[in-house]
C-alpha positions in Angstrom: -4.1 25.0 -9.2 -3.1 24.8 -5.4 0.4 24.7 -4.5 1.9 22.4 -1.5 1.8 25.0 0.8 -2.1 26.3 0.4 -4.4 25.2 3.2 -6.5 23.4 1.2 -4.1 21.0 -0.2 -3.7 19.7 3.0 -7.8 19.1 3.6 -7.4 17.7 0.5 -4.8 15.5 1.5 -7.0 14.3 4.7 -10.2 13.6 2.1 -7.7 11.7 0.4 -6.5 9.6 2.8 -9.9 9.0 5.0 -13.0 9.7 2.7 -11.7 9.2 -0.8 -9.8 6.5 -0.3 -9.9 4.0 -3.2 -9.3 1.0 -1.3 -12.5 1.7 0.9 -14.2 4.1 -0.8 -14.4 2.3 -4.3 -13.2 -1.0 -3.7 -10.2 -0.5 -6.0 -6.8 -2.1 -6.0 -7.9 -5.7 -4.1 -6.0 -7.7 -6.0 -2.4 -6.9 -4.5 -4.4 -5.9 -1.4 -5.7 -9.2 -0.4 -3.2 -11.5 -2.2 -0.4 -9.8 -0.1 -1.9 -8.6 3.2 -2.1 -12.1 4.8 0.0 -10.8 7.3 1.5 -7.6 8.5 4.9 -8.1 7.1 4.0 -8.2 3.8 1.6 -5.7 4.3 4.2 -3.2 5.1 6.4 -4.4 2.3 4.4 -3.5 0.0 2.2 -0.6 1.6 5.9 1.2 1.4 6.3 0.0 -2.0 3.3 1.8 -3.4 4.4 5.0 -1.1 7.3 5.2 -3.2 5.9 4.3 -6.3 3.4 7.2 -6.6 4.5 9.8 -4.9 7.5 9.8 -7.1 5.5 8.9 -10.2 3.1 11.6 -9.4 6.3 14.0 -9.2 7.2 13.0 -12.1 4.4 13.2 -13.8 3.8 17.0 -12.9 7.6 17.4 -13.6 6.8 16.7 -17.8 3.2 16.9 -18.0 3.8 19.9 -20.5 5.6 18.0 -22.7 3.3 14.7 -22.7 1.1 14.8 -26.3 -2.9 14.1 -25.2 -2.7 11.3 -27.5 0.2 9.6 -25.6 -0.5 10.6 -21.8 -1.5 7.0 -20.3 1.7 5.0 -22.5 3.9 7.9 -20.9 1.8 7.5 -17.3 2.6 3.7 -17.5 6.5 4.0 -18.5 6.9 6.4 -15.7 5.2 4.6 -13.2 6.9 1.0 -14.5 10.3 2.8 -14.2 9.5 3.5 -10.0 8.0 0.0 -9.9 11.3 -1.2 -11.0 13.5 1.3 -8.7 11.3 0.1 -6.1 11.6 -3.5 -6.8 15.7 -3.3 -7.3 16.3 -1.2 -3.8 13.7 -4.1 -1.8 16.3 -6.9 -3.6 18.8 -4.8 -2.2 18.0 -3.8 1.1 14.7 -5.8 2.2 15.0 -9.8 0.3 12.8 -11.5 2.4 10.6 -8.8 2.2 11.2 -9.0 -1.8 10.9 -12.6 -2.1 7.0 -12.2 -0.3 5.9 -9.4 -2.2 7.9 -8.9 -5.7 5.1 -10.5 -7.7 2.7 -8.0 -6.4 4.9 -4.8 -6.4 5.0 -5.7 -10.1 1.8 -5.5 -10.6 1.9 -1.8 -9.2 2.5 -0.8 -12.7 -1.3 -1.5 -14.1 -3.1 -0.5 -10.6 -5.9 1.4 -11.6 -5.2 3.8 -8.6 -2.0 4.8 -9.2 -2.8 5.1 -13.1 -6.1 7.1 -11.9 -3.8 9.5 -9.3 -1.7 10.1 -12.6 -4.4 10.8 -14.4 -6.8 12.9 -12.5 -4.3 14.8 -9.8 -0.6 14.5 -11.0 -1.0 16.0 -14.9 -3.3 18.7 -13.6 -1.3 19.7 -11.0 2.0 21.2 -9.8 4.8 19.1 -8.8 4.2 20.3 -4.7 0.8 19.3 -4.8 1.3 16.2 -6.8 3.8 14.9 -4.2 1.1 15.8 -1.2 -1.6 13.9 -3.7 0.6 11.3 -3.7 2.2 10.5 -0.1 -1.6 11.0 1.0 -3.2 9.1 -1.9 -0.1 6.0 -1.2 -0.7 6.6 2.9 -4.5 5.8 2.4 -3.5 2.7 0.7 -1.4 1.6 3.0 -3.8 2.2 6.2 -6.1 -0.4 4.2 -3.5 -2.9 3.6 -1.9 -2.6 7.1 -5.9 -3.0 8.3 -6.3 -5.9 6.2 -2.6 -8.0 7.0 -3.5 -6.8 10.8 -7.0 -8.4 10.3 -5.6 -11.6 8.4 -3.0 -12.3 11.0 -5.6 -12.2 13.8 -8.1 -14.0 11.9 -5.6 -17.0 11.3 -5.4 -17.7 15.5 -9.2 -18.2 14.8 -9.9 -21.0 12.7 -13.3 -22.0 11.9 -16.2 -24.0 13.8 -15.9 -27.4 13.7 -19.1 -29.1 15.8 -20.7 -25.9 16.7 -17.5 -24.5 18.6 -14.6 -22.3 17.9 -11.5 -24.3 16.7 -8.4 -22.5 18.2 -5.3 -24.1 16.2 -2.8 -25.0 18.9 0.7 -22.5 19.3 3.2 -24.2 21.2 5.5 -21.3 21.6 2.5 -19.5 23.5 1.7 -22.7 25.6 5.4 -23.2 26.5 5.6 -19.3 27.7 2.2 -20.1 29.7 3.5 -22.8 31.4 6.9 -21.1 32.1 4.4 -18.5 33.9 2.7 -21.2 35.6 5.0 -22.8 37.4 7.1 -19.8 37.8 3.9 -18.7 40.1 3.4 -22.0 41.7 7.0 -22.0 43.1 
């Protein structure tokens, strides 16, 4: 097995992240994804949240893989992984409650996303504990490229209504119009 410091963890890392992401690659995860990227904010929220989440699970999991029976391995993956769901969910109630009060329903749900259980699975038991933790910061980056994307993508979208009649409806934003006609009449005089 490659440790953290072998070249080719690091490609692997960048297949990870780019080419094997499960977001894009293999449509995996949508559910949080596109219930909580409707804007950038709580993109972020919880794009860190599943940074933390398996890259320490996936740490972790190397850390005790020896000791994990076959028969057993997924309960254990879950309990690990729910325990930094819950250290994730207490220290964004601590430090980041608005953020928490967007997103806690769907950093829960961290615990049963088939990616993180499938980085557990495939990379974090067969591996060391460097390369786990390269596996997952590049595996939880790639995520949250896709859920920035989307929230980014959602925001923008939003300015842009739908057609009504054949033409673009723009809803109205009064805090831009305001600025504009600051700008106007600043010009004029």
């Amino acid at each position: 097995m490659p440790d953290a410091t072998s070249p080719g963890i690091w490609a692997r890392a960048r297949r990870t992240i780019w080419e094997e992401n499960p977001a894009w690659a293999q449509l995996l995860g949508l559910c949080p994804l596109l219930a909580v990227s409707t804007s950038t904010v709580n993109a972020l929220g919880l794009a860190i949240a599943t940074v933390f989440v398996l890259s320490a699970s996936n740490v972790s999991i190397a850390a005790i893989r020896a000791f994990i029976p076959t028969e057993a391995r997924l309960p254990a993956f879950m309990l690990v992984i729910a325990g930094f769901t819950t250290i994730a969910l207490l220290l964004m109630q601590a430090f980041a409650f608005d953020a928490y009060t967007r997103v806690a329903l769907f950093v829960q749900i961290i615990v049963t996303n088939c990616i993180i259980l499938a980085r557990a699975e495939r990379q974090a038991s067969q591996q060391g504990i460097g390369a786990a933790l390269v596996d997952g910061l590049a595996a939880g980056f790639g995520f949250a490229v896709a859920l920035l994307i989307l929230g980014m993508t959602q925001n923008e979208m939003r300015l842009l209504r739908t057609f009504k009649n054949g033409e673009l409806e723009i809803p109205e934003n009064k805090s831009f119009q305001n600025k504009l006609e600051t700008v106007m009449k600043a010009k004029s005089n």
